[in-house]
N, C-alpha and C positions, 0 to 999 in steps of 0.2 A: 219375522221378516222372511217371505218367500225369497229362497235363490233365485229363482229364473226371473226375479224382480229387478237388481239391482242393477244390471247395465241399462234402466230404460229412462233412464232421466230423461226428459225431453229435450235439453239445451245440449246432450250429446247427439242428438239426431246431425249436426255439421250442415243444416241445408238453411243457414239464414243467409243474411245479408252480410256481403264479405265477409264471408266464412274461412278465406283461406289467409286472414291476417285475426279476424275477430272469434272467437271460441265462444264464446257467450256472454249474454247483458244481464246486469240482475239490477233493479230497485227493490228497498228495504224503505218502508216505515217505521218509527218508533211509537209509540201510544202507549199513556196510562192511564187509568182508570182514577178517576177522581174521588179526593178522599181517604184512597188507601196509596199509605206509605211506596215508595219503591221498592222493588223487591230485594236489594241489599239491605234495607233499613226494616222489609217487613216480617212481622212473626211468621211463624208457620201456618198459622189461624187464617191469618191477612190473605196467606199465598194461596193457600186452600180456598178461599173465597174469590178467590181472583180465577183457579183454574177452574171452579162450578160455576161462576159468574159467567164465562165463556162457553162451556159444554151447554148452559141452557141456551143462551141465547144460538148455536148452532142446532139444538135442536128444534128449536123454536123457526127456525129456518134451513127447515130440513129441504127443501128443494134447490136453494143455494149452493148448499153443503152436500147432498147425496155422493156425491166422489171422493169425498173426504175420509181419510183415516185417521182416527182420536187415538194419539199414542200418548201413555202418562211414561216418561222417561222412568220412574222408578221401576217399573216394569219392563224394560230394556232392559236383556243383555248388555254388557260393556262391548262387544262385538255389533252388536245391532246399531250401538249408541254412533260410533267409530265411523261403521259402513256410512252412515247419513254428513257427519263430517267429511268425509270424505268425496263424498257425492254434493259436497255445497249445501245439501236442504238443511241443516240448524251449524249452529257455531259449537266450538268447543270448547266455550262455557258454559253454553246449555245442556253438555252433556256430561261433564263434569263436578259444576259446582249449585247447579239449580236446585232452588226447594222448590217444591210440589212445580218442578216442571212439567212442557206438556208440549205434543207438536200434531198441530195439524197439517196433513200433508194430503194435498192431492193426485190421486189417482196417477194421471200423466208425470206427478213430478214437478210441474213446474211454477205450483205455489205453494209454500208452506206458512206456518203462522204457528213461531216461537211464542210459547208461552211462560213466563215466569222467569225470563233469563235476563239483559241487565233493565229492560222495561218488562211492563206488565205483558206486552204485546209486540212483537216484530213478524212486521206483515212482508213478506219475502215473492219475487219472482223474477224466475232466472230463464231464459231462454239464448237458443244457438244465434250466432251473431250478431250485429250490431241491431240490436231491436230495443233499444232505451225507451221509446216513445211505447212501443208496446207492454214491454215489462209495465212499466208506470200503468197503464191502462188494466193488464190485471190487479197491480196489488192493490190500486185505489178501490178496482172494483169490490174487493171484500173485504177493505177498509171504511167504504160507505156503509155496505151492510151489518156488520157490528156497528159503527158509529150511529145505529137505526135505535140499536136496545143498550148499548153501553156508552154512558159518560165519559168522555173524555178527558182528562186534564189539561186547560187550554186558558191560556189568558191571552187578553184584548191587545196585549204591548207586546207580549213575546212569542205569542205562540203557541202549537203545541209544547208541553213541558217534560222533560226527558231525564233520566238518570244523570247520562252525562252530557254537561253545556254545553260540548261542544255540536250535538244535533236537538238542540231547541230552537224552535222556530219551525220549520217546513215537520224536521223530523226523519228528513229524504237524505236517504245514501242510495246513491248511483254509480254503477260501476262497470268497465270491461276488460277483461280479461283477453289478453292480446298474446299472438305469438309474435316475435321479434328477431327471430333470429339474424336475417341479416346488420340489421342496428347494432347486433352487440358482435357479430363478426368482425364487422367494417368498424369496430369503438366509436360508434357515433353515439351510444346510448347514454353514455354519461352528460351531454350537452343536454341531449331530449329529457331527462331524468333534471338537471336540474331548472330547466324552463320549467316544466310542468308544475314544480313547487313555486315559484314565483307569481304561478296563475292560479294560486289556491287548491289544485291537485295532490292527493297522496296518491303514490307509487308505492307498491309491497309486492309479495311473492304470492305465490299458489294460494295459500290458504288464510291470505287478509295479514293482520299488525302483526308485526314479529316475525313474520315468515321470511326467510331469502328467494331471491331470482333461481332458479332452477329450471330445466330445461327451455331456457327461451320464454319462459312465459310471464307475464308483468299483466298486475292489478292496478287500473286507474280509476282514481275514484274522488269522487269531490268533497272538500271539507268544510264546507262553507253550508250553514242549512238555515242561519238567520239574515233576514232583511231581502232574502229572493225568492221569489214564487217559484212551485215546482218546476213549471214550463219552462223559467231562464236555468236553472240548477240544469238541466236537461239537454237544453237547448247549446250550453255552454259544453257540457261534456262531450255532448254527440258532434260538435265542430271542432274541436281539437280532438280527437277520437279520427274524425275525417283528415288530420294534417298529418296524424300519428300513421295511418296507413297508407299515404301520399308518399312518405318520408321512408318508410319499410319497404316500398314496390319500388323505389326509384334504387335504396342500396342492393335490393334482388335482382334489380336489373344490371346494375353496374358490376356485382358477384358471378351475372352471368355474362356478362362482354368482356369482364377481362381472367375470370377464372371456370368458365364454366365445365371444364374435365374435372376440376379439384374438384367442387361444390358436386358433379355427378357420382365424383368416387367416392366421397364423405358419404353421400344419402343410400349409396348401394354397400358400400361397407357397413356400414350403420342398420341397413334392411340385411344384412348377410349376419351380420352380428343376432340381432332379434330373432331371428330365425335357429342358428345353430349354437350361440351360448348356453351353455349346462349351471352355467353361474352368474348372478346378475344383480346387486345391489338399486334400490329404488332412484338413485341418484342417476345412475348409469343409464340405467331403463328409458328415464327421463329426457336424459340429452341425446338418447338413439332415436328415439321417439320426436322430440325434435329435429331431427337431422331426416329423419323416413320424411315428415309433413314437410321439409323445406323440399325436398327434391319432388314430392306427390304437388306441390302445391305450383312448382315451376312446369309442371310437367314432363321432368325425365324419369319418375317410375310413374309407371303406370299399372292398372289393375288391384288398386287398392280405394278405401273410399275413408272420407274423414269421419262417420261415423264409427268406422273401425279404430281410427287412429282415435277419436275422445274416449272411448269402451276404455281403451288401453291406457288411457291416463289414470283412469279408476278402476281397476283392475290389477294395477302392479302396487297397491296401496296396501297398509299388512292389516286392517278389517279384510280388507273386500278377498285379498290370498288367503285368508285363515277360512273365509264364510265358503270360499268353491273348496280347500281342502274338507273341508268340514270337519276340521281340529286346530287346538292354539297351536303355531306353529313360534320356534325362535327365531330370531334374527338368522343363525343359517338356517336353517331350514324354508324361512320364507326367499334367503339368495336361490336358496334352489328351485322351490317353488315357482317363483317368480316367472321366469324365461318358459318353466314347461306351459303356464296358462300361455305365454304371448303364444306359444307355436303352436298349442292349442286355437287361436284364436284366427292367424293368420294362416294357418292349415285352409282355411277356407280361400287363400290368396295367393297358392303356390305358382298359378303362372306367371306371378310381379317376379319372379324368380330367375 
C-alpha cells in the first residue's frame, strides 16, 4: 500500500450533500454464489474457488474493472489490513478471520468488493454525504456486472440468500454516518436513539456492531432487508436521515442563541488544544475534532475545510499512525505520535489561529 494513498478515500473529499451534519453514505450488498456453501461452512477448496471464480470473471471484464486493485488479504500486512478498516473500505472480519480472503478496491476509493468474508461477495460504496440514492447506483452497478458471469443464490420467496437471515431478501445495508454533536450536548439523543429503533433502524458507533459513540459521530442504518425493495429500504433511510439533520440544525441553533461564547470557546480551545498538545489519546483526538467541525461548521472558525477535518478522523487511527511513522508504534508512542501528525496536518491552516 502506497503512503501518499491513504488519506484519499473519496467520501473524505466533505463536499456532498449536507456535509456539515452528514460524513458519508455507504450501501452494501450481500451475494453468494450458488452451490457453494457459505463461507463459514465452506472448505478451503470452496473458498479458493470462490476467490478464482471472481478474479476470472473481473478479468473477463476487464474494462469495467481497469481501476480496480485485486488484493488477496493473505498477502496484507496486518498494518495494511488495519489501514483499509480503518478507512471503512472492508470490515474487521475480513481482515481478521477470512479464508482465502480478497478485496477489490477501486481506484478512487469508493467502491470496494469484500471477498470471502461473512458472504461469498459484499459489494460496498461509500461516498461524502447524504448520497444513499447514489451509493446504491454504484454498488448495483457492479453488482449487475458480476451477476452477468456469476450465479447468484436466490430463491423465488425469499430472496437473495445470505449467511445471516437477518439481510435475506434485498441483501441491502444502507447507512449514514452522522455528526451530532449538538443532540448529544443538549441530551436530546437518547429520545432520537430510541425512536429510531422502533422504526426498524440500528444506531452504532465509528466502526459498525459493537463499536461506541465517540466523538459525536452515530451510524444509522436499516435492519430490515426482507419483504422491501431497495428503492423503499432507501427511500426510508434518506427521510428520517432528513428529520435527523432538521433536528441537529435546530439544537445548533438553539447552542447558538443562548450559549453561543461557551460553544465558541469549546471549538477554539479544542482547535488550540489540536494544534499545541504533545500528548493525545485517539478518544481525545476524537471529541477535539468534533468540537473543531462544530464550531467550522456554525462558522466561528474559519480557514479550515472538512476535508481536512475527515483526513484527521483517519489519520489519528494506530494503522494509519504506524504506516506515516513507518514503524509499529505502542500505545505511548502512538499518544505521542498522534498530535505531531494533526499539527503536521493543520500546519497548512495556521491562519484559523
Amino acid at each position: 500500500m502506497k503512503q501518499e494513498l491513504f488519506v484519499q478515500s473519496r467520501w473524505m473529499d466533505g463536499n456532498g450533500p449536507e456535509a456539515d451534519t452528514v460524513i458519508s453514505s455507504r450501501v452494501r450488498v450481500a451475494r453468494n454464489i450458488e452451490g457453494i456453501p457459505f463461507p463459514y461452512l465452506a472448505s478451503d477448496e470452496q473458498t479458493a474457488a470462490v476467490q478464482e471464480q471472481v478474479a476470472r470473471t473481473v478479468a473477463d471484464s476487464e474494462d469495467h474493472f481497469s481501476q480496480f486493485c485485486y488484493q488477496r488479504i493473505a498477502e496484507m500486512s496486518r498494518q495494511e489490513k488495519q489501514v483499509l478498516v480503518e478507512k471503512h473500505l472492508i470490515s474487521p472480519f475480513l481482515s481478521r478471520e477470512a479464508h482465502n480472503g480478497a478485496v477489490l478496491l477501486r481506484r478512487d476509493e469508493a467502491v470496494s468488493i469484500l471477498i470471502n468474508e461473512e458472504d461469498h461477495l459484499r459489494i460496498q460504496a461509500i461516498l461524502p454525504g447524504l448520497q444513499l440514492e447514489e451509493a446504491w447506483q454504484e454498488a448495483n452497478l457492479y453488482d449487475d456486472l458480476l451477476e452477468q458471469s456469476i450465479n447468484y443464490a436466490f430463491d423465488e420467496c425469499y430472496g437473495y440468500l445470505t449467511a445471516c437471515p437477518t439481510n435475506v431478501g434485498t441483501g441491502l445495508r444502507a447507512s449514514v454516518m452522522l455528526h451530532l454533536p449538538a443532540l448529544i450536548m443538549t441530551n436530546k439523543i437518547n429520545r432520537l436513539l430510541g425512536a429510531l429503533s422502533q422504526v426498524g433502524l440500528a444506531v452504532r458507533g465509528l466502526y459498525g456492531e459493537g463499536t461506541e459513540i465517540i466523538g459525536n459521530l452515530v451510524q444509522v442504518s436499516n435492519q430490515i432487508t426482507l419483504g422491501l425493495p431497495e428503492e423503499e429500504i432507501l427511500r426510508n433511510l434518506y427521510g428520517i436521515t432528513r428529520q435527523i439533520i432538521e433536528q441537529e440544525q435546530q439544537a445548533r441553533q438553539a447552542l447558538l442563541n443562548s450559549s453561543r461564547i461557551r460553544v465558541a470557546d469549546r471549538s477554539w480551545r479544542a482547535l488550540g488544544l489540536l494544534h499545541y498538545a504533545r500528548i493525545m489519546s485517539s478518544q481525545e483526538a476524537m471529541q477535539l475534532l468534533s468540537d473543531v467541525r462544530l464550531g467550522y461548521d456554525l462558522g466561528i472558525i474559519t480557514g479550515l475545510d472538512r476535508k481536512l477535518l475527515n483526513e484527521l478522523l483517519v489519520i489519528i487511527r494506530p494503522a494509519c499512525l504506524q504506516l506515516l511513522a513507518g514503524k509499529v508504534l505502542s500505545v505511548e508512542e502512538r499518544n505521542l505520535e498522534r498530535p505531531l501528525q494533526i499539527r503536521n496536518k493543520l500546519s497548512r491552516f495556521k491562519e484559523a489561529v
